[in-house]
Backbone bond lengths (Angstrom), bond angles and torsions (degrees), N, CA, C in turn:
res aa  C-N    CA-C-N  psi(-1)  N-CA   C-N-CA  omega(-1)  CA-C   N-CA-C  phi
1 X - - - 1.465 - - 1.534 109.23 -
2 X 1.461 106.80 149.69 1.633 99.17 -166.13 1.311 109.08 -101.54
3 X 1.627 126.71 144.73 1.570 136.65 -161.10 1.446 88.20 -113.69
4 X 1.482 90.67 147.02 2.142 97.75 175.65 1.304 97.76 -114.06
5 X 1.384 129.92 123.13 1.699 129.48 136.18 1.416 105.56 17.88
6 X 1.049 115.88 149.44 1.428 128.52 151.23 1.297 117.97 -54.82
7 X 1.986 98.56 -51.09 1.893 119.19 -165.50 1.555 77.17 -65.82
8 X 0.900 130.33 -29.78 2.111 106.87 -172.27 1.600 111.17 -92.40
9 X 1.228 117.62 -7.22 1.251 81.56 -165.61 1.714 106.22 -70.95
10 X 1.702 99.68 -164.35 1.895 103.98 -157.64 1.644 89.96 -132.33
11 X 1.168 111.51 -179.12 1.765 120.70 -167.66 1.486 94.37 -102.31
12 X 1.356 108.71 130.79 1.131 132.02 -152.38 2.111 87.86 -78.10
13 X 0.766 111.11 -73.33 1.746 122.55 155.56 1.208 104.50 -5.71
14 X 1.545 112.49 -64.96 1.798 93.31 174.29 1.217 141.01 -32.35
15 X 0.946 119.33 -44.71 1.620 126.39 169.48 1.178 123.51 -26.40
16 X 1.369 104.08 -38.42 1.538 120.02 -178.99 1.828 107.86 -72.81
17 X 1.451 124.17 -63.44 1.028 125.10 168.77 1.391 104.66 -30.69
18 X 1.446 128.59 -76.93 1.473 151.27 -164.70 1.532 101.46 -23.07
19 X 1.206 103.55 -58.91 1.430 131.64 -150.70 1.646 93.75 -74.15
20 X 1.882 131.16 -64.23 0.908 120.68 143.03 1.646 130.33 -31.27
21 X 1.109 115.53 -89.03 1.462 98.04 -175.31 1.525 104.09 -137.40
22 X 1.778 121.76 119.26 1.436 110.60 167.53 1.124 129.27 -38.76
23 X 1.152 134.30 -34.52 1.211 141.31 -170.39 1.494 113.33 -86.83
24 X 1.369 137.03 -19.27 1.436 124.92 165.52 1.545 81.99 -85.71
25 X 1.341 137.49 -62.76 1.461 102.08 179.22 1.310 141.38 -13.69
26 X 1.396 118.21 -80.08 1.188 129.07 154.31 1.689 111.97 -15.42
27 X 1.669 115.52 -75.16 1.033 109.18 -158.72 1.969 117.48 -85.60
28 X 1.255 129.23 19.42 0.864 164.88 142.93 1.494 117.94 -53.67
29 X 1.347 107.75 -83.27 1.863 137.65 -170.22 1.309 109.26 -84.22
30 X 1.382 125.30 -36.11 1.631 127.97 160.27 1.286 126.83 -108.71
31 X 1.176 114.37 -22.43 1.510 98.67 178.76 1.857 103.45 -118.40
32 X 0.972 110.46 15.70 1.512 116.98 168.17 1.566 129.45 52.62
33 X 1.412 101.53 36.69 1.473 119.91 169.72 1.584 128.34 -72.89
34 X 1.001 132.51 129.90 1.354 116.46 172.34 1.159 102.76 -137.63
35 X 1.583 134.49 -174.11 1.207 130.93 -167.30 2.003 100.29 178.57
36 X 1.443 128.35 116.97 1.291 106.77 -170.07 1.315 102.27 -95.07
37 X 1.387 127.39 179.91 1.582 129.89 172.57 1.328 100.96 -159.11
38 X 1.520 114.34 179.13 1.515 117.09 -171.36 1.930 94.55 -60.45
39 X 1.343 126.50 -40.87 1.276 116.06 -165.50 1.270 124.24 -56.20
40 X 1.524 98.19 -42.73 1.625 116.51 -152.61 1.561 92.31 -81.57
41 X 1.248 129.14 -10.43 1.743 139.08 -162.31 1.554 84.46 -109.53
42 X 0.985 147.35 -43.63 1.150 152.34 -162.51 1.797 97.57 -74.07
43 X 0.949 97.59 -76.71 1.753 110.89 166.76 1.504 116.36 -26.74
44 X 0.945 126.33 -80.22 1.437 137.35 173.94 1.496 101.28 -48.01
45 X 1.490 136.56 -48.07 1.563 117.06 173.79 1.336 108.57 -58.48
46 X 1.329 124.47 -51.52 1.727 120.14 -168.43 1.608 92.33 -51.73
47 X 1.409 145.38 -40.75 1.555 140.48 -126.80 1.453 86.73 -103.95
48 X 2.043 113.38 -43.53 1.492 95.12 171.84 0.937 135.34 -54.10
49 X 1.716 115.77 -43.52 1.214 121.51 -169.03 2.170 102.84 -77.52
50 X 0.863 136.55 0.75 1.620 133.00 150.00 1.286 99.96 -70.44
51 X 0.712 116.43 -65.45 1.801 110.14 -172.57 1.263 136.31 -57.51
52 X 1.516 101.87 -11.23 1.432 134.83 174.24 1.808 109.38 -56.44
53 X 1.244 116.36 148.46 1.285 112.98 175.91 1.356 118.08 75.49
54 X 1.653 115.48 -168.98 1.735 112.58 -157.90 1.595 95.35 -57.81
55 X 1.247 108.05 178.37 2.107 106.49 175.72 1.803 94.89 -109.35
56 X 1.245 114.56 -6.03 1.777 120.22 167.52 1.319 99.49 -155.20
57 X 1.554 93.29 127.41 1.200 92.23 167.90 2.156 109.09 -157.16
58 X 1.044 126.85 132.79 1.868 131.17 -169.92 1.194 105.74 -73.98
59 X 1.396 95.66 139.58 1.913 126.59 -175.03 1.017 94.09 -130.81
60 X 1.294 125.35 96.42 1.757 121.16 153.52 1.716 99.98 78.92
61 X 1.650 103.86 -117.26 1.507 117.64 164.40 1.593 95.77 -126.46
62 X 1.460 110.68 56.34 1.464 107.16 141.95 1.844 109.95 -130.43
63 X 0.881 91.93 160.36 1.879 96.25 -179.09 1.845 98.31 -138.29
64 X 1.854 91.26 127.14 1.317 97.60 -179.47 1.411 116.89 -115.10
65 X 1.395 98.14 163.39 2.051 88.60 -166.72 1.704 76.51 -140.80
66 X 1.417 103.85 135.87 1.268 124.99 161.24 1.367 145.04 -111.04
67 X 1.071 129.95 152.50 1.420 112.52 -144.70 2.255 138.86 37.40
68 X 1.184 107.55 54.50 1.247 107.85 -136.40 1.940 78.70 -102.58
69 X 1.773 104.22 130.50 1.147 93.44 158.76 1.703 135.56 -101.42
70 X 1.081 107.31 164.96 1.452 105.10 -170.83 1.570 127.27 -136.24
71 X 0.922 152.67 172.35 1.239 146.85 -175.27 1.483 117.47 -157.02
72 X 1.750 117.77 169.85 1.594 119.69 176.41 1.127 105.60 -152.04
73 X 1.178 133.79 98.68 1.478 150.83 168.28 2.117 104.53 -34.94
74 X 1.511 99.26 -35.82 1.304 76.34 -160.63 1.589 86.25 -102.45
75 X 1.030 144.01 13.09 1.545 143.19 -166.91 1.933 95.48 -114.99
76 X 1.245 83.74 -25.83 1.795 79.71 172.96 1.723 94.73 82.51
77 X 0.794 149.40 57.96 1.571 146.97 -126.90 1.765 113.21 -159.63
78 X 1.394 134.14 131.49 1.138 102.24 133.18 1.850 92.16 -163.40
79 X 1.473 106.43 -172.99 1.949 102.65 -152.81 1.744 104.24 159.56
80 X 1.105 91.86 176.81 1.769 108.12 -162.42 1.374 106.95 -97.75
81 X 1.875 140.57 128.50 1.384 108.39 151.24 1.610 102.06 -93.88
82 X 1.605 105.69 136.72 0.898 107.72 140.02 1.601 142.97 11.00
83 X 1.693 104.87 -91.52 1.174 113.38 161.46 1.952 102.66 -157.61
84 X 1.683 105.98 137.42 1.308 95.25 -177.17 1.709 97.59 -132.08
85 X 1.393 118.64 123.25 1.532 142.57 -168.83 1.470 96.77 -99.37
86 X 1.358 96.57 110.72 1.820 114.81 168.84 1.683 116.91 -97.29
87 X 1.641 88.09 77.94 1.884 99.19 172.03 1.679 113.05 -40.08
88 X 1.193 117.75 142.12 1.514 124.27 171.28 1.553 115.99 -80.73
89 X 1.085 117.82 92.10 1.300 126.32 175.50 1.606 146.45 -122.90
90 X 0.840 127.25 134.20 1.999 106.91 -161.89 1.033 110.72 -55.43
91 X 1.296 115.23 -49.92 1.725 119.22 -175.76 1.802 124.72 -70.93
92 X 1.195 88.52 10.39 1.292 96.98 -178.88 1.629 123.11 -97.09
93 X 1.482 124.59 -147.61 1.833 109.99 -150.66 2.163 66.51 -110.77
94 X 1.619 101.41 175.56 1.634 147.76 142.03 1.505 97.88 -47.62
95 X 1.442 132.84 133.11 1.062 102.90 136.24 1.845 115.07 -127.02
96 X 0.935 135.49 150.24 1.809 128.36 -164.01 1.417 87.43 -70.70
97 X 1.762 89.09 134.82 1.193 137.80 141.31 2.000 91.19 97.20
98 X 1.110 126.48 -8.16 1.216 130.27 168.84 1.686 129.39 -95.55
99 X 1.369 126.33 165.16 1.605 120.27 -158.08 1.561 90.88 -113.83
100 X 1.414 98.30 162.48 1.806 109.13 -178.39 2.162 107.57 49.26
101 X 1.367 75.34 -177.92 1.945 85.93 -162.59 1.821 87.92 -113.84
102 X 1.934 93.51 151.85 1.227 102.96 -176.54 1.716 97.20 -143.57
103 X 1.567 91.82 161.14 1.490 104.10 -172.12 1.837 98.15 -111.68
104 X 1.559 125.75 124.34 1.167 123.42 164.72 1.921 121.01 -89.55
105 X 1.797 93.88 151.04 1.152 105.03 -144.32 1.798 98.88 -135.13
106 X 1.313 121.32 97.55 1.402 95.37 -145.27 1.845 88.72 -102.25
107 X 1.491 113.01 168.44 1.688 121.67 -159.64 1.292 94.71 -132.37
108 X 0.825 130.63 135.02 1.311 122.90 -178.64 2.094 100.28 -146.87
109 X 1.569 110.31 131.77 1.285 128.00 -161.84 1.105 109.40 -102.62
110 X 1.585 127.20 110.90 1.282 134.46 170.98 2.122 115.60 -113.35
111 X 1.148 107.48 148.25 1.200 120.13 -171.96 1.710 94.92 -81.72
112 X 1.598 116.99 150.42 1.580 117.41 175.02 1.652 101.94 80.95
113 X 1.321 70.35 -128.31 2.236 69.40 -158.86 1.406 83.49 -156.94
114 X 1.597 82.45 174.63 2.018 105.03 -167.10 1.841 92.82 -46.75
115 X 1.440 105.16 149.93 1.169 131.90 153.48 1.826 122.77 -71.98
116 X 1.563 101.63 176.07 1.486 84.12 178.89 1.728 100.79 -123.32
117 X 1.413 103.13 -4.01 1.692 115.79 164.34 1.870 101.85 -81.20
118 X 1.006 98.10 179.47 1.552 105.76 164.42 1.631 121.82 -121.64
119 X 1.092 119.83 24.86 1.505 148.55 151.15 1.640 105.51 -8.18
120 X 1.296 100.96 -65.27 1.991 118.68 -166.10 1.753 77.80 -66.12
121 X 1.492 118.00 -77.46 1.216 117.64 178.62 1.137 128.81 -1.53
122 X 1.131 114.87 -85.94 2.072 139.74 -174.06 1.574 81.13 -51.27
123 X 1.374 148.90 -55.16 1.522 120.50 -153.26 1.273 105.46 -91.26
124 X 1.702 130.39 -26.13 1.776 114.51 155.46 1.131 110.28 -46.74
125 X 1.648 130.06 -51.78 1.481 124.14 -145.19 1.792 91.57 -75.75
126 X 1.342 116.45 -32.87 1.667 137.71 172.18 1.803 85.44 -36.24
127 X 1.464 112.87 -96.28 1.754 126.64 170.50 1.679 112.85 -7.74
128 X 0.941 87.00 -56.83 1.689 100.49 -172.02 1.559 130.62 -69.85
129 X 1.506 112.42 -26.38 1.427 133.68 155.79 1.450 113.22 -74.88
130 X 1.389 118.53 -43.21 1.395 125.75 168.05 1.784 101.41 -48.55
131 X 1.524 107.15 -73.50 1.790 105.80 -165.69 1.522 104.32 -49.21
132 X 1.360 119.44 -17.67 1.737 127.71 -173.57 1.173 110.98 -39.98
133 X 1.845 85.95 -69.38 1.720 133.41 -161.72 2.261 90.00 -66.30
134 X 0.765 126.73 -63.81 1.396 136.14 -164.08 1.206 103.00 -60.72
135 X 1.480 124.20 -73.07 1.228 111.30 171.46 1.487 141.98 -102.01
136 X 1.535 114.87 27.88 1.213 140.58 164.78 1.633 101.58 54.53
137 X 1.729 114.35 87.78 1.419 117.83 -157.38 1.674 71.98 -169.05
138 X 1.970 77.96 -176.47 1.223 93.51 178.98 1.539 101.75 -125.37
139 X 1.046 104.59 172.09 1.826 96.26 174.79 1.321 97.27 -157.15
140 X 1.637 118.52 117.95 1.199 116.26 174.17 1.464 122.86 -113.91
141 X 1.314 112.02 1.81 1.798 109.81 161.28 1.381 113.07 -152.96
142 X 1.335 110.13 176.55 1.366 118.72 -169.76 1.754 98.62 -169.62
143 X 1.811 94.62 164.59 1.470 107.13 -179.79 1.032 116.16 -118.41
144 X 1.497 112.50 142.92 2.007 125.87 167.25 1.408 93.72 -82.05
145 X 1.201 139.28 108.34 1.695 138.92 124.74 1.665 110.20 -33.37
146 X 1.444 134.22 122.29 1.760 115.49 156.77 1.580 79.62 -125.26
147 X 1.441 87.83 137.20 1.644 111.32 149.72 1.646 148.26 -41.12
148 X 1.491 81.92 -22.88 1.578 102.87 -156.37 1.794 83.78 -82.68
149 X 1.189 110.15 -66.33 1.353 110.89 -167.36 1.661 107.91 -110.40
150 X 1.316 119.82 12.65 1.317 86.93 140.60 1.329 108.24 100.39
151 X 1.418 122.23 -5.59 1.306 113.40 -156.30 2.131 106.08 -145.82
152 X 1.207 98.25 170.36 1.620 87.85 -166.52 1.792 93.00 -111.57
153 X 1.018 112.83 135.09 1.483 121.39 169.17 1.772 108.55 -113.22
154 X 1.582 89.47 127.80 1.808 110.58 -176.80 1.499 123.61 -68.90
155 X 1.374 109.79 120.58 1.970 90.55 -174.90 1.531 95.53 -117.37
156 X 1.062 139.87 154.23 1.077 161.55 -141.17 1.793 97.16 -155.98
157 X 1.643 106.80 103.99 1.543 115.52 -161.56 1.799 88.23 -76.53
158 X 1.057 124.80 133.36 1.626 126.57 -176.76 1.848 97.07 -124.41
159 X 1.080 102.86 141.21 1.320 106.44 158.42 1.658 141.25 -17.61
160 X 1.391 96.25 -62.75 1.059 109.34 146.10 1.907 132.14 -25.41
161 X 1.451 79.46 -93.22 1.495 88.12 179.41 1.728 101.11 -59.45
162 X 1.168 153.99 26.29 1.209 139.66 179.38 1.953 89.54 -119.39
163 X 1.342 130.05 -26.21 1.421 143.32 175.24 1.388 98.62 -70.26
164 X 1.314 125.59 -70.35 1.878 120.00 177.54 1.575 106.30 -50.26
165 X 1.329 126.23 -57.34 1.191 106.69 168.94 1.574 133.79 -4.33
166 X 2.034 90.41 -89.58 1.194 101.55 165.05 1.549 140.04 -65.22
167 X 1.298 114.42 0.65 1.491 122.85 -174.06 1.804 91.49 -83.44
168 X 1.602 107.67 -58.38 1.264 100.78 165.09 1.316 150.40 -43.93
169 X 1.335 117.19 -49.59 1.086 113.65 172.41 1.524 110.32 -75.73
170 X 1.466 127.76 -14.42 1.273 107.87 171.69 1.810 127.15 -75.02
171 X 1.838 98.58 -11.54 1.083 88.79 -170.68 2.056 89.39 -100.10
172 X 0.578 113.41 22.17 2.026 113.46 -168.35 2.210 73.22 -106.98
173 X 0.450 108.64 -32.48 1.910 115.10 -179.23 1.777 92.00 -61.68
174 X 1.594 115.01 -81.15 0.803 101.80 -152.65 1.811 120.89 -73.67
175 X 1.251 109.09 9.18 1.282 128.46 -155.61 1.626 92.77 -104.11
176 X 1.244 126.70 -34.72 1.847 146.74 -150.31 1.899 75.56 -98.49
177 X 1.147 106.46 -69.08 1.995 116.52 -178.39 1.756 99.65 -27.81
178 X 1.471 106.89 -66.22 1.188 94.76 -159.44 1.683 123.54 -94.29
179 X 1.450 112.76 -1.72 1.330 146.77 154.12 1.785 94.43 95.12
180 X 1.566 121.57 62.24 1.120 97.09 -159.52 1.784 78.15 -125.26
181 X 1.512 82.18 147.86 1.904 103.95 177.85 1.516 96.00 -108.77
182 X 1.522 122.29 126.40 1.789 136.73 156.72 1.674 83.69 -71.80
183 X 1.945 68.73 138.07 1.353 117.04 167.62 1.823 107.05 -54.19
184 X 1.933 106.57 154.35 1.172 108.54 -174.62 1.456 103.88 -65.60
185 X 1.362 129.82 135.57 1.835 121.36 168.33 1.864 90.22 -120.18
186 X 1.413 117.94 116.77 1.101 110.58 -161.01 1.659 92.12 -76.65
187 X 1.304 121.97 156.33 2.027 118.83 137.65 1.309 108.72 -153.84
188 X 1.107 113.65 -144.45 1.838 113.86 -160.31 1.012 118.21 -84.05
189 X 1.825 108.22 -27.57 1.416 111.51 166.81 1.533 145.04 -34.72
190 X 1.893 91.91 -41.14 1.374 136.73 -172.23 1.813 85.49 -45.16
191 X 1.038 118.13 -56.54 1.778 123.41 -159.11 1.537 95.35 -37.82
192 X 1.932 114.95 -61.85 1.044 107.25 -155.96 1.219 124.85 -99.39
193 X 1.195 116.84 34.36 1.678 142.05 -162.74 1.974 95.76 -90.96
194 X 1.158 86.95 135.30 1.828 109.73 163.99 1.330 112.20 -51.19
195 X 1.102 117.46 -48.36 1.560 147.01 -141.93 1.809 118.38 -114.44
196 X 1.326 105.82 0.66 1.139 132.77 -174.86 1.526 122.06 -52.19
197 X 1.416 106.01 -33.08 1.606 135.56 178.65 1.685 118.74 -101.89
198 X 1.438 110.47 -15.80 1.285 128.84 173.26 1.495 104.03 -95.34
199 X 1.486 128.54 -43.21 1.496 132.88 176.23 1.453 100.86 -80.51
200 X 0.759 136.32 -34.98 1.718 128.62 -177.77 1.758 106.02 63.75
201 X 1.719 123.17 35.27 1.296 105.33 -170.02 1.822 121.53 -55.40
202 X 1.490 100.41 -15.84 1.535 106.53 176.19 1.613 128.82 -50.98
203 X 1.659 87.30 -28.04 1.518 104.14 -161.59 1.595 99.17 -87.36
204 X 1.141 120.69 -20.98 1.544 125.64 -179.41 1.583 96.09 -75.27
205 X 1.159 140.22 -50.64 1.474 148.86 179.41 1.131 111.40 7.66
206 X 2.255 88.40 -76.12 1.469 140.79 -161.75 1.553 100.28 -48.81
207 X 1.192 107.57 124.30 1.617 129.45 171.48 1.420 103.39 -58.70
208 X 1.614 113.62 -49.15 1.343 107.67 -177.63 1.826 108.92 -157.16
209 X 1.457 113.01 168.70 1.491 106.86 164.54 1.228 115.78 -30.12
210 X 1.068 126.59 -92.65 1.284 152.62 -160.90 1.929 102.88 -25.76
211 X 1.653 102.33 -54.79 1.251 112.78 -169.50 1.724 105.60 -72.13
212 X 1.610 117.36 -31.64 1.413 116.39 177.24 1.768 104.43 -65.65
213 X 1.567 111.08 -33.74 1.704 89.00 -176.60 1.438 118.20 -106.67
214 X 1.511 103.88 12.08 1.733 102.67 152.61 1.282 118.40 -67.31
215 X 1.393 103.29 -54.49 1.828 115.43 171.63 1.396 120.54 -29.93
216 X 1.401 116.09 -58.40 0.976 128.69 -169.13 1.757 124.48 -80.15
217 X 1.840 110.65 -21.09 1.474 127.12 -176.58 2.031 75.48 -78.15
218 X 1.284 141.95 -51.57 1.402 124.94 -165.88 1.163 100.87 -78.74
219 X 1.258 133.74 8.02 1.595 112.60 -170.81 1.870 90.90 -86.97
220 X 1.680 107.43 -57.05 1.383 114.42 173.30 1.719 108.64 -55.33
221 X 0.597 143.23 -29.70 1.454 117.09 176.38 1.413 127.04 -79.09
């Protein structure tokens, strides 16, 4: 199985972009654009406030570690969870300097509410192959936190979703290799994009010159 460099690996987070749209990927992760909006500000407060407080700290017979980083040699990978809760269980790993065996469970905090892609998805199940690879276990579920409502939704890492994973990040590899940004493909998404004014998907639309600066002499008037 093939191991990536350190100097290669990619932001584990990407996935999420990817999954939304290659192309703010790309222009994000290679060409180093950013752009903030009410979301992306929104996002980063919910992520501070997880990270907020001790970085371990015991629940009952769970023990939580916050902000915990992680990595995957063979995903080429590495990134933050959130927060990952080590249930007390027999069948579960050692962990140093602690008693009995525990199973990790990683949570990961998104702003809004469930999606109708599986975007949030692919970067837990992302988390969860990482805690695999690190501490040589298994990990078969994990939680979406959303803000909006408040509530944790259960993912259950499936086969599947552990194959898109890796299909992805192998092709966000070969795409990062050759430094190449996809073309604008406009859709509805485009509205709520960061990057919306940096991609110009409007301008790809236009049939031709002529028709992009008619558009635009009525937009000003």
């Amino acid at each position: 199985m093939k191991a990536y460099n350190e100097d290669d690996y990619l932001n584990l987070a990407g996935i999420q972009h990817f999954s939304f749209c290659q192309r703010q990927w790309a222009l994000i992760h290679i060409e180093k654009l950013w752009k903030e909006n009410l979301k992306t500000v929104e996002g980063e407060l919910l992520h501070k406030n997880a990270h907020d407080g001790q970085a371990f700290e015991k629940r009952g017979d769970t023990l939580v570690s916050r902000g915990m980083p992680v990595f995957s040699a063979t995903l080429g990978i590495n990134g933050i969870c959130d927060i990952v809760e080590f249930h007390r269980n027999a069948n579960g790993i050692q962990l140093f300097g602690r008693e009995g065996k525990y199973v990790p469970c990683p949570v990961e905090y998104k702003r809004g509410k469930p999606k109708e892609s599986n975007m949030d998805t692919l970067q837990l199940t992302a988390q969860a192959m990482c805690l695999e690879e690190m501490l040589c276990c298994e990990v078969e579920e994990g939680y979406l936190y959303y803000g909006e409502i408040r509530h944790r939704e259960r993912v259950l890492f499936t086969g599947a979703l552990r194959e898109e994973v890796r299909k992805d990040f192998d092709l966000m590899h070969q795409y990062y290799e050759r430094q190449y940004t996809p073309k604008v493909k406009f859709t509805k998404a485009c509205k709520s994009c960061s990057l919306k004014d940096l991609c110009i998907p409007n301008l790809d639309k236009c049939k031709s010159v002529k028709e992009y600066i008619t558009r635009k002499i009525e937009e000003d008037n």
